[in-house]
N, C-alpha and C positions, 0 to 999 in steps of 0.2 A: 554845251551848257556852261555855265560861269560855275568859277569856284564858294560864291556864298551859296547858291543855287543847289550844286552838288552834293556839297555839305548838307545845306537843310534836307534835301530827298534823302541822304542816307539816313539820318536823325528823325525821320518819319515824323518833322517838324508838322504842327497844327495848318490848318487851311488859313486859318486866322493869322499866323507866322508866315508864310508862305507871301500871303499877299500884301504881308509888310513888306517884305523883300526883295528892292530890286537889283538884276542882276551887275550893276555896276559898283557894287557899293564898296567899299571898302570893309573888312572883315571887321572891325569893330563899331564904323557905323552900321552895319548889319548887325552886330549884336545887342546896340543902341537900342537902335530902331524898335528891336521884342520888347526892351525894356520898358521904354515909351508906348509903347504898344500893349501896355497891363501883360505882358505873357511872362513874366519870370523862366517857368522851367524852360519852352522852346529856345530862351537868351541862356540857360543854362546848357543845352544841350547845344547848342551852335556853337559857345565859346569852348564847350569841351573839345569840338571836332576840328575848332580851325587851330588848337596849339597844337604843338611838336606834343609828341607823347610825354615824352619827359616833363616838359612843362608843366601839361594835362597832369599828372601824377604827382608831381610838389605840389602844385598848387592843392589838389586834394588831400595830399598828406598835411598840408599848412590850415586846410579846415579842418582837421580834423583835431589837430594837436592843441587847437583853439578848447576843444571840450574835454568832458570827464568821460572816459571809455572806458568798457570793463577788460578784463584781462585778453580775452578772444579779440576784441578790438584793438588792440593793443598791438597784439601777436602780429597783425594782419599788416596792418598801419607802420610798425617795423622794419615788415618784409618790401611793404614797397617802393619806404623811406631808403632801405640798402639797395634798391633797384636803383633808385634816384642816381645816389650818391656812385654806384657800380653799373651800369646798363650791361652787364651780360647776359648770354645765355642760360647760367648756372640759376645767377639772381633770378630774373624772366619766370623758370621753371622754378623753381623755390614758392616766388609766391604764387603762379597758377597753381601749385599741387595743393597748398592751403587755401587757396580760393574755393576749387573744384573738394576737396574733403568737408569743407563746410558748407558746401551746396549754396554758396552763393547766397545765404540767409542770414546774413549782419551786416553790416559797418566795415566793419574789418576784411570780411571776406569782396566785398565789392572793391576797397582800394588795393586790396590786393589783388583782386582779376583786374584792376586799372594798368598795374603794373605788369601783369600775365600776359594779357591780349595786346602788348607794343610790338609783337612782333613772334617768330617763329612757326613753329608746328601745331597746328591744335588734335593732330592725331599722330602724338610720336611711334605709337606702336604698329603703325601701318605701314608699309613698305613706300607707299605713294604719300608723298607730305601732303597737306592742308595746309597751307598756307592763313592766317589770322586775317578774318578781314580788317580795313587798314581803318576801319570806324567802330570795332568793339571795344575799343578800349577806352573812346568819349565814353559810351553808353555805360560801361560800367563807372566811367569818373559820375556819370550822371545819378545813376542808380545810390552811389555814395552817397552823391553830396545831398539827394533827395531825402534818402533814408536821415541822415544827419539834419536837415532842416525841421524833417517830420518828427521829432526829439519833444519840439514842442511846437504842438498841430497849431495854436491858434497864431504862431508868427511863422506860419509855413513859407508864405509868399515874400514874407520879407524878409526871411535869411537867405531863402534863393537869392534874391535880389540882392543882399550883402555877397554872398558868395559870388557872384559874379564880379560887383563893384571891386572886391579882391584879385581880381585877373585881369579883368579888360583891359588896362592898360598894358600888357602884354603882347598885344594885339599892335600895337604903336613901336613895336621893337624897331633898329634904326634899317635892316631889310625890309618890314612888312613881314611880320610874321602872321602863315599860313601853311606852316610846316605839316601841320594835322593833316594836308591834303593835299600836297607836291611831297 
């Protein structure tokens, strides 16, 4: 299977997204293409899956510093922003453990699981690790930046649709960035 292809099945990308997409495209004409295609979120959830994590994660931190957050938001948004800036283990674990105490039920808590799920253990207390699968960490950049657009309902589609215009050219890095999925 091709790598826009992949990407979309894991992102349990719409039927309607799906048969935008074909498999030779290039990772940002494939996120194009949703946009063109009236699908905002699925172009939201593609462009999450095909950057590098890191990426994925400024970029959310960079929407988010755009708004007014409450203190919880804040907290979250911080931790992932020191992830950015640090990509370790300690960071990693930092913000999943604020992600996972806030049950994943804010702003804040979703870019911080952005930050949590780049990588490691998702069951450290278990002798046999878990491995993070290598597309939960879109899904939460997704859940963010949804939540943050849903802020205010009636320009829901069109701040997806900014939030992306925000990144895609990301996608145009002087490699071909497709880090999210090599």
């Amino acid at each position: 299977m091709s790598l826009i292809l992949d990407a979309a099945m894991q992102m349990r990308l719409s039927a309607q997204a799906l048969a935008a997409l074909v498999p030779a495209m290039s990772p940002r004409a494939a996120v194009q293409a949703l946009l063109d295609a009236g699908l905002p979120g699925d172009a939201l959830g593609l462009l999450a899956r095909l950057l590098p994590h890191r990426y994925a994660v400024a970029w959310v931190c960079q929407c988010c510093r755009r708004e007014v957050l409450d203190a919880l938001d804040r907290a979250g948004l911080e931790l992932a922003e020191a992830w950015v800036r640090e990509p370790n283990e300690a960071r990693r674990r930092e913000a999943l453990a604020f992600a996972s105490a806030h049950r994943y039920r804010s702003i804040g808590a979703w870019v911080a699981a952005c930050a949590g799920w780049t990588g490691g253990n998702l069951n450290p207390r278990d002798e046999r690790p878990t491995p993070v699968p290598p597309h939960l960490s879109a899904i939460a950049a997704m859940a963010a930046l949804s939540y943050l657009a849903a802020r205010v309902a009636a320009q829901f589609d069109a701040r997806r649709r900014g939030f992306v215009a925000d990144a895609i050219g990301l996608l145009d890095g002087p490699e071909r960035i497709d880090g999210g999925m090599q």
